[in-house]
C-alpha positions in Angstrom: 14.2 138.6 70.8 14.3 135.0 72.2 10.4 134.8 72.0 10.4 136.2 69.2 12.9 133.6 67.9 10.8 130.6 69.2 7.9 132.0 67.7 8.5 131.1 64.4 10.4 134.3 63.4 13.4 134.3 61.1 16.8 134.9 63.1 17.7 137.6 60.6 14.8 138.9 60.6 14.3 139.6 64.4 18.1 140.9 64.6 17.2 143.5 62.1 14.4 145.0 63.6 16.0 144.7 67.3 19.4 146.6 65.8 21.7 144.4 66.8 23.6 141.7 64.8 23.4 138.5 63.7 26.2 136.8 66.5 24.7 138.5 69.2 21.4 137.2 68.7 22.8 133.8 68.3 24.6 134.6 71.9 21.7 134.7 73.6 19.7 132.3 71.8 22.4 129.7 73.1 22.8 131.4 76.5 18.8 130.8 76.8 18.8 127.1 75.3 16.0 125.1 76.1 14.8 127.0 79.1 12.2 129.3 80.0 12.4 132.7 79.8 12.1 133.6 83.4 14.5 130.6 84.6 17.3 132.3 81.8 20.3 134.3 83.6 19.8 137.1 81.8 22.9 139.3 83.3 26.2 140.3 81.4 29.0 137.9 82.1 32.5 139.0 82.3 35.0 137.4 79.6 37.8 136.3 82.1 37.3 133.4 83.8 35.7 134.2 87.3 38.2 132.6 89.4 42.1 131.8 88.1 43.2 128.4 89.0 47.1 128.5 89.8 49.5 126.0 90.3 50.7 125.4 94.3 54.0 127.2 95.2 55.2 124.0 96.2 54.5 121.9 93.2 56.1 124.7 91.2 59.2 124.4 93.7 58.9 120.8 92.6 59.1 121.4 89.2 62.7 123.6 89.2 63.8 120.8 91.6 63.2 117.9 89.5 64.8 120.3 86.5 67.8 121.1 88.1 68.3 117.5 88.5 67.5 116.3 85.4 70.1 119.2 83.9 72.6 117.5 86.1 71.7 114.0 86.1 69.8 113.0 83.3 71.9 110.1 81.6 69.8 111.4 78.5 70.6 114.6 79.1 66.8 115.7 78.5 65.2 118.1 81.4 62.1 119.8 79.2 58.6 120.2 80.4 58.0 116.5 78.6 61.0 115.0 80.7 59.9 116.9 83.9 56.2 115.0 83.8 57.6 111.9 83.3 59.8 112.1 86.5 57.2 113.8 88.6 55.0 110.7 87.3 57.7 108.2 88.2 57.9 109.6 92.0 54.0 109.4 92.4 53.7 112.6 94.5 50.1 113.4 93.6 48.5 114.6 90.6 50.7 115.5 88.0 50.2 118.7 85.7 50.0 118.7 82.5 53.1 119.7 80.0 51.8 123.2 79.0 51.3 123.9 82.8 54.9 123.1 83.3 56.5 124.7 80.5 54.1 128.0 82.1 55.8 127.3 85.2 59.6 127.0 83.8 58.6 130.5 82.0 57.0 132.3 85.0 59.8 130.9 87.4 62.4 132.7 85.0 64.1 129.4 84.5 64.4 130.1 80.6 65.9 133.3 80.7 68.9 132.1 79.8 67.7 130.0 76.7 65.7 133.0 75.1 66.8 134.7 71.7 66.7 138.5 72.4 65.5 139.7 69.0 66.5 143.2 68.7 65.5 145.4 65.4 67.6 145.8 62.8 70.2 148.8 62.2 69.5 151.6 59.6 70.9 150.8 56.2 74.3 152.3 56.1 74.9 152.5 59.9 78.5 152.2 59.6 79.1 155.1 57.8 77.2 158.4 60.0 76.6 160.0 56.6 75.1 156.8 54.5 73.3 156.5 57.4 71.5 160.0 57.9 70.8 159.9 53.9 73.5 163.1 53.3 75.8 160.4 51.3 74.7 157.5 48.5 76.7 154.4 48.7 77.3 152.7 45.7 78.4 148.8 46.1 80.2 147.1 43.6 81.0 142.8 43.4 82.0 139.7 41.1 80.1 136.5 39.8 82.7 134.4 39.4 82.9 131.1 37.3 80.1 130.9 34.8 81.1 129.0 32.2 79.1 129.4 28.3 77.7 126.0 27.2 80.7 126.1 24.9 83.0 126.0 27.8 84.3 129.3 27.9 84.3 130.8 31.1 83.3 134.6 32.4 83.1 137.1 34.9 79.9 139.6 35.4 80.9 142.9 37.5 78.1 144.3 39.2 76.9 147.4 41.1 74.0 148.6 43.4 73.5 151.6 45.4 72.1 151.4 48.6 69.5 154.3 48.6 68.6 154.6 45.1 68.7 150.8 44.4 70.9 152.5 41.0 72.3 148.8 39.3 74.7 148.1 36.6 75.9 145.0 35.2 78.7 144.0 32.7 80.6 141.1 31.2 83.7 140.4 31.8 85.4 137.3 29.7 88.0 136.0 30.7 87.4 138.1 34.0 87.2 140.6 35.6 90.3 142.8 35.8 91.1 146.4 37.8 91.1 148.1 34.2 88.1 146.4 33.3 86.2 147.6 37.0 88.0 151.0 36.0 86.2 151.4 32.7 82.7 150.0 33.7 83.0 151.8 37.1 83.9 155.3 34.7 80.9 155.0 32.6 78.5 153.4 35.4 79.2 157.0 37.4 79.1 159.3 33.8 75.7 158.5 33.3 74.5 158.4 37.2 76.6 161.0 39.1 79.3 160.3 41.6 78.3 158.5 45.3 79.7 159.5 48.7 81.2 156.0 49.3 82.3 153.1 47.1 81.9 149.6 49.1 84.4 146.7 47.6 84.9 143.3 49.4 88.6 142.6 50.1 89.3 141.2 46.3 93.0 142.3 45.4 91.0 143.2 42.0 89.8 146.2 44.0 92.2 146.6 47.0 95.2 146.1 45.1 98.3 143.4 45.9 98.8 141.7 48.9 102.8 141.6 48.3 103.5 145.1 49.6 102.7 146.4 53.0 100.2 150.0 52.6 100.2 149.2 48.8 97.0 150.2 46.8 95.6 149.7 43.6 94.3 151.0 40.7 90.7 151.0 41.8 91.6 152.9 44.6 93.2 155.7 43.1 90.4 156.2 41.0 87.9 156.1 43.3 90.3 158.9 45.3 90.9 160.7 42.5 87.0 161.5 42.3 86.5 162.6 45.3 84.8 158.4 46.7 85.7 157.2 49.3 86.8 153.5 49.0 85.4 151.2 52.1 86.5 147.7 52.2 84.4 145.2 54.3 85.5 143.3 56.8 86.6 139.4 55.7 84.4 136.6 56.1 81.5 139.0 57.5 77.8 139.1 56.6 75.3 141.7 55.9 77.2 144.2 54.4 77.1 143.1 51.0 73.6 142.6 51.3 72.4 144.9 48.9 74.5 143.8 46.3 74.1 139.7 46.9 70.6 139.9 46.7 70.7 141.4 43.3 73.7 139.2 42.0 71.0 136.2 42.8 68.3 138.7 41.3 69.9 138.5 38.3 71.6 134.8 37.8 68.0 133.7 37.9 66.6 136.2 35.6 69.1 136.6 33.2 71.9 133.7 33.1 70.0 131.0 33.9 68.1 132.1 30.5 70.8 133.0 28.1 74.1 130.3 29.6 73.6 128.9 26.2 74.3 132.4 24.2 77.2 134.2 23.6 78.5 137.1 25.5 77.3 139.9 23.1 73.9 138.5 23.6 74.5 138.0 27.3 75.3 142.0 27.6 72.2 142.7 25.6 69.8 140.9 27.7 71.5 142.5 31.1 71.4 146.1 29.2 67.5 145.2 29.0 67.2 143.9 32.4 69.1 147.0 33.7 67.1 149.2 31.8 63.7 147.6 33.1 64.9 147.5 36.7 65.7 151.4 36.7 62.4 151.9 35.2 60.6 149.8 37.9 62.7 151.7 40.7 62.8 155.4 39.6 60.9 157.1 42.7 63.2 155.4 44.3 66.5 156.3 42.6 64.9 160.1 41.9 64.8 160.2 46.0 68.6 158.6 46.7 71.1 161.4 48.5 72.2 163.7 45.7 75.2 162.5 43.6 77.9 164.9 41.9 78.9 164.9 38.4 81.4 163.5 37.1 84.8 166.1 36.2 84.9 166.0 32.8 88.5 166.7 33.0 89.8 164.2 35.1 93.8 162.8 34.6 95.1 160.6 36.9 98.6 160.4 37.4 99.9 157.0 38.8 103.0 158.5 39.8 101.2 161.1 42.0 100.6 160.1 45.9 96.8 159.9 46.5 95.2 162.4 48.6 91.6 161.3 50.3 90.2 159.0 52.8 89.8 155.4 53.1 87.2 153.2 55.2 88.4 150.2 56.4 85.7 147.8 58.6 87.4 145.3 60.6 86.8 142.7 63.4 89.4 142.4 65.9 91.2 139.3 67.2 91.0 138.2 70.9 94.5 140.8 71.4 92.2 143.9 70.0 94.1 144.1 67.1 93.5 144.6 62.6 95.3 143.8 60.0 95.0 147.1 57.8 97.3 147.0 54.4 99.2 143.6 55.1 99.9 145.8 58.8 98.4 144.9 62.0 97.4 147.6 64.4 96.2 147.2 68.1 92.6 148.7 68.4 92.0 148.2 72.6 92.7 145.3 74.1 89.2 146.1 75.7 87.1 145.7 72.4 88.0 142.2 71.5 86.2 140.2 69.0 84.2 143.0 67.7 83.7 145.5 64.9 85.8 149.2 64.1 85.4 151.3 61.4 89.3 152.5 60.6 89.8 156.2 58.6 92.9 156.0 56.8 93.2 160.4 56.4 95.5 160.3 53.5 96.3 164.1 53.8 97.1 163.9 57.6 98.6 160.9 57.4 96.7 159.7 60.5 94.4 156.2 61.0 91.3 156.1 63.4 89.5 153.6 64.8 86.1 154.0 66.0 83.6 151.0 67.6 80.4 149.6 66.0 77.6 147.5 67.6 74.3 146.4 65.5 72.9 146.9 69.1 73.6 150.3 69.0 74.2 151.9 65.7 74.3 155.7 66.3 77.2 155.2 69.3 80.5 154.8 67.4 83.3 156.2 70.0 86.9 156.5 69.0 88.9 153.9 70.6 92.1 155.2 69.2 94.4 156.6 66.3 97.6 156.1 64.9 100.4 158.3 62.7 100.1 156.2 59.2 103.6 156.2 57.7 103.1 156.1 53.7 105.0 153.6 51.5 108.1 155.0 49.3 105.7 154.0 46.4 102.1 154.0 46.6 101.2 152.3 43.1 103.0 148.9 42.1 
């Protein structure tokens, strides 16, 4: 092929009718250069290098020496592969290696063990509910935008919803806000025309959990979520990721539907979130027609205020340094051996009994119990 080559034929040409390609031609056409045939190596050549040249065990002692000094007396407080050279330079102790070689060095030695982020995959969605989790139960979350204000100056609430599964949303305005009768209504017609979830997620807003004021005191949300049958979970304050769902689409739609219409008035505001709405379910029905199956909704449901509940409640919680949550305005000790970390509480309503089990992101499926409790119910459950 190489005589060939320097015979005046076509690279392409002589590749073709050897049957091999282009690149490999051109491999030994450089491997040959400018020499004669019979002076060419002509023999395969590994592609590792032939022999590995390693740093000396006692310039790589040097290194984590001159480290552990710079960590401890470095009136800069640098000790990086960077400030390493320069101090091996300083001392004049031979050649120095390069910064690459060092930082290869710090790595191999295991001195930056203890500086490496462990990234670990991601739990299921739903891992702390078992049944969310294993797709037997939908999950429906529910939030508030608060504080947009019309170009008029009058200001608004928008009440949203999103299941996690079926990615099912719903949207509504709210003016002057949004108010439990108001979540009530749009939560009663949001589950009429979709069918009833497993779960109903809230964040800790008393518009949803009910007062603060009385210890084990609920409110109207609650009871109706019980009364059909949802459970109500509550997520614990100040915590990210489990609102995820439902954050992603309250900035899904600000940009796609107020930050087009602030300057409208709410009738027109609804309209263009009915659209939205509509358009979005369209976009996602494989994925809503392959969510957990929901039930329908009673068409003769009465809820009597004056009646206790009857159901379960989920309450997710982080403990304090004690092992202890704060659970209706009532603080319970967890273990003192889980502190600073994560329980699911099941408030059993008919038993009268509160559980706690653990969670860990790291390991989603092991939730053990830690504990339970008798739950003494309030003289009046609705205020």
């Amino acid at each position: 092929m190489v005589a060939a080559v320097r015979s005046g034929a076509s690279q392409r040409s002589v590749a073709r009718r050897s049957g091999v390609a282009l690149a490999t031609l051109q491999l030994w056409l450089a491997r040959a250069a400018d020499l004669p045939l019979d002076a060419v190596d002509w023999s395969d050549r590994p592609s590792i290098a032939r022999t590995v040249h390693r740093t000396p065990e006692a310039l790589e002692d040097l290194i984590l020496e001159v480290r552990r000094f710079l960590h401890d007396e470095s009136a800069l407080g640098e000790f990086g592969p960077a400030a390493i050279r320069r101090d091996l330079e300083v001392r004049q102790l031979g050649p120095v290696p390069s910064t690459r070689t060092i930082a290869r060095v710090l790595e191999r030695r295991g001195a930056l063990d203890g500086r490496r982020r462990i990234r670990r995959p991601a739990p299921p969605a739903g891992w702390h509910l078992p049944e969310v989790a294993e797709r037997v139960a939908e999950l429906d979350s529910f939030d508030v935008i608060e504080g947009l204000r019309f170009q008029g100056g009058a200001t608004l609430d928008i009440l949203t919803a999103m299941s996690l599964h079926g990615s099912l949303p719903g949207s509504w305005v709210a003016m002057p806000g949004v108010r439990a009768t108001s979540a009530v209504e749009a939560m009663e017609g949001h589950w009429r025309a979709g069918g009833l979830p497993g779960y109903a997620q809230f964040d800790n807003d008393t518009r949803f959990l009910g007062s603060p004021a009385h210890t084990n005191a609920i409110g109207r949300v609650v009871r109706f979520c019980l009364a059909l049958g949802v459970a109500p979970v509550f997520t614990p304050p100040r915590e990210m990721g489990f609102q995820a769902a439902i954050e992603a689409f309250n900035g899904r739609w600000q940009r796609s539907i107020w930050d087009r219409t602030w300057a409208l008035g709410p009738t027109e505001l609804q309209a263009h979130s009915d659209r939205f709405i509509a358009a979005w379910r369209a976009r996602h029905v494989l994925r809503i027609e392959s969510a957990p199956t929901r039930r329908p909704y009673p068409s003769d449901l009465a809820i009597d205020l004056r009646r206790p509940p009857s159901g379960r409640l989920v309450f997710l919680r982080r403990t304090n340094d004690a092992g202890t949550v704060q659970i209706l305005q009532i603080h319970y000790q967890v273990s003192r051996l889980w502190p600073h970390r994560l329980v699911r509480a099941e408030l059993d309503l008919d038993a009268r009994r509160l559980q706690f089990f653990g969670l860990r992101r790291r390991e989603p499926a092991a939730q053990p119990l830690l504990g339970e409790t008798e739950f003494e119910p309030p003289g009046r459950w609705y205020r």
